[in-house]
Structures are given as C-alpha cells and as structure tokens.
C-alpha positions as CSV (number, residue, x, y, z in Angstrom):
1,X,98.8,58.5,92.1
2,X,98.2,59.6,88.8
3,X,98.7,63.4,87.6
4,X,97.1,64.7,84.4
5,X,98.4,67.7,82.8
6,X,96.4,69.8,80.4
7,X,98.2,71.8,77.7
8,X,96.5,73.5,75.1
9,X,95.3,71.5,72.4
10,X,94.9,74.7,69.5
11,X,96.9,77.4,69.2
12,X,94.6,80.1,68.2
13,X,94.7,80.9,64.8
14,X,93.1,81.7,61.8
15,X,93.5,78.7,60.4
16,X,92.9,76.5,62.8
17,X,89.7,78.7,63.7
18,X,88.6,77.9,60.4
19,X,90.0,74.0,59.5
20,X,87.2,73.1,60.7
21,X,83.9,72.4,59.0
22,X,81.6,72.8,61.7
23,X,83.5,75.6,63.2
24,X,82.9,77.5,60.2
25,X,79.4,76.6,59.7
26,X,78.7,78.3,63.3
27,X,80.5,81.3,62.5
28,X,78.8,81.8,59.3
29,X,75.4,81.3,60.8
30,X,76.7,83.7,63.9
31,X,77.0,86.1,60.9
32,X,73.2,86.0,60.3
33,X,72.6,86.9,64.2
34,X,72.9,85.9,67.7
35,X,71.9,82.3,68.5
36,X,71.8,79.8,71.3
37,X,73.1,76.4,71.4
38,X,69.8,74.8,70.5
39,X,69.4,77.0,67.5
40,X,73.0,76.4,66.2
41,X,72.6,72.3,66.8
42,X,68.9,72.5,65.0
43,X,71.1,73.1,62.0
44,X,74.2,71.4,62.1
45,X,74.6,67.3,61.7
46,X,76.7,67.3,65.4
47,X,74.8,67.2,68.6
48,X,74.6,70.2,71.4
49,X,77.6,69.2,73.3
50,X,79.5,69.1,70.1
51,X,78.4,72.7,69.3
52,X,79.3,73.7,72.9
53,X,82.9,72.4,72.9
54,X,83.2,74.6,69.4
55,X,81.8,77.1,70.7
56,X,83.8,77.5,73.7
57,X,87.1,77.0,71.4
58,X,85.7,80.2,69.5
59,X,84.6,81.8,72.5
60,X,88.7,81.6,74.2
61,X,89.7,82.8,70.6
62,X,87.6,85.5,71.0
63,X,85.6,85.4,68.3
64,X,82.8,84.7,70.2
65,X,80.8,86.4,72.7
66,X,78.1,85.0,75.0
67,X,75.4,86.7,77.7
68,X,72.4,85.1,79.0
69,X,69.0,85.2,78.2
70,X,66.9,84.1,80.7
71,X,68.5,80.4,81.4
72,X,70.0,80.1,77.9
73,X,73.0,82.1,76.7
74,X,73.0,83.8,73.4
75,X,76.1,83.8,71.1
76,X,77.2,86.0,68.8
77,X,80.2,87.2,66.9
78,X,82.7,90.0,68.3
79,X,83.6,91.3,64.2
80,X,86.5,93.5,65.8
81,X,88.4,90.2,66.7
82,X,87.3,88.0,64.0
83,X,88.9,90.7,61.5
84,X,92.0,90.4,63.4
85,X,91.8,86.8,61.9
86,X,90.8,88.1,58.7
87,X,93.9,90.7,58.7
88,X,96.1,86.7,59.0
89,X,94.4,85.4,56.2
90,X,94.7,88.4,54.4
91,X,98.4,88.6,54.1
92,X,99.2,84.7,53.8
93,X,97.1,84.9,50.7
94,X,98.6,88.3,49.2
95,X,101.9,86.9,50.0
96,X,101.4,83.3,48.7
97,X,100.1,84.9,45.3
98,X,102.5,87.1,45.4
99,X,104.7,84.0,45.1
100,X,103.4,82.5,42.9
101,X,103.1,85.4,40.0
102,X,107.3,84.5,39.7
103,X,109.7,87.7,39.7
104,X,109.3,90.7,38.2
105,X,110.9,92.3,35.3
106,X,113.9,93.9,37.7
107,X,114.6,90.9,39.7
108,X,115.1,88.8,36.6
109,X,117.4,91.6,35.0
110,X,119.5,92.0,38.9
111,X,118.1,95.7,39.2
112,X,115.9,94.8,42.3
C-alpha cells in the first residue's frame, strides 16, 4: 500500500507571495476591484485552473477573500493582511539599504 504525505509546499511569505509573476498580476488587478476566476483568466496568459490554484495559495495566505455570487465566487483583496506583508517588505528593504549606505561617521571613529 502506498501512503502519500502532503506537507506544505510555501511558507507564506511576502516574498514568496509575490516571486511570482502571475501571483502578482492577480493581486494587482484585485487592487482595481473584486473579480471572478473567469475575469482574472480573460487577462492573464495561464488558463482558469491555473488562476484557481493561485488563487487559493493567496486565499490560505490570507490575502484573499472570496463569497459567492450567484454560482460564481468573487475575489477580492483583504488590504489589512496584505499590509501585514507590506510591513515584511518594508523593513527587509530599510534594513538592506541601511546596509548598504556603509557605517556612519561614529562607527568608523569607535564612538558607536
């Protein structure tokens, strides 16, 4: 008998969130309004099952929300926890450029 085991294949952060090309491009057309699968796949070069399987990646991130409409479901962004993502990015990049403007004055002189 064989056994599978299923593990989690992202870890969710900002960066993986946003590695992706296509994940990107539905979270900046979220950002323009709610939409449904067939709207986001009308624009994209991936097909709606594609769409889907990023979707639900963003959706267990939650940055993502659904609710139906009639027999569709309608996605949209949830901005509170997509700036928790934005806080992540935030500080990598504040502390990378921090790094890379060198020491200041008093750590090159020993006062710091």
């Amino acid at each position: 008998m064989i056994t599978y085991a299923f593990v989690a294949a992202y870890a969710f952060d900002a960066w993986t969130l946003l590695g992706d090309a296509s994940r990107r491009s539905i979270i900046e057309r979220l950002s323009e309004g709610p939409c449904t699968v067939a709207d986001l796949a009308a624009g994209m070069p991936i097909s709606r099952p594609a769409v889907s399987q990023h979707l639900k990646l963003l959706k267990d991130a939650g940055v993502v929300q659904d609710a139906p409409r009639g027999k569709h479901r309608v996605y949209s962004l949830d901005a509170q926890r997509l700036a928790r993502y934005r806080r992540q990015l935030d500080e990598f990049w504040f502390d990378a450029l921090a790094n890379l403007a060198g020491p200041t004055d008093d750590e090159t002189r020993g006062d710091a």
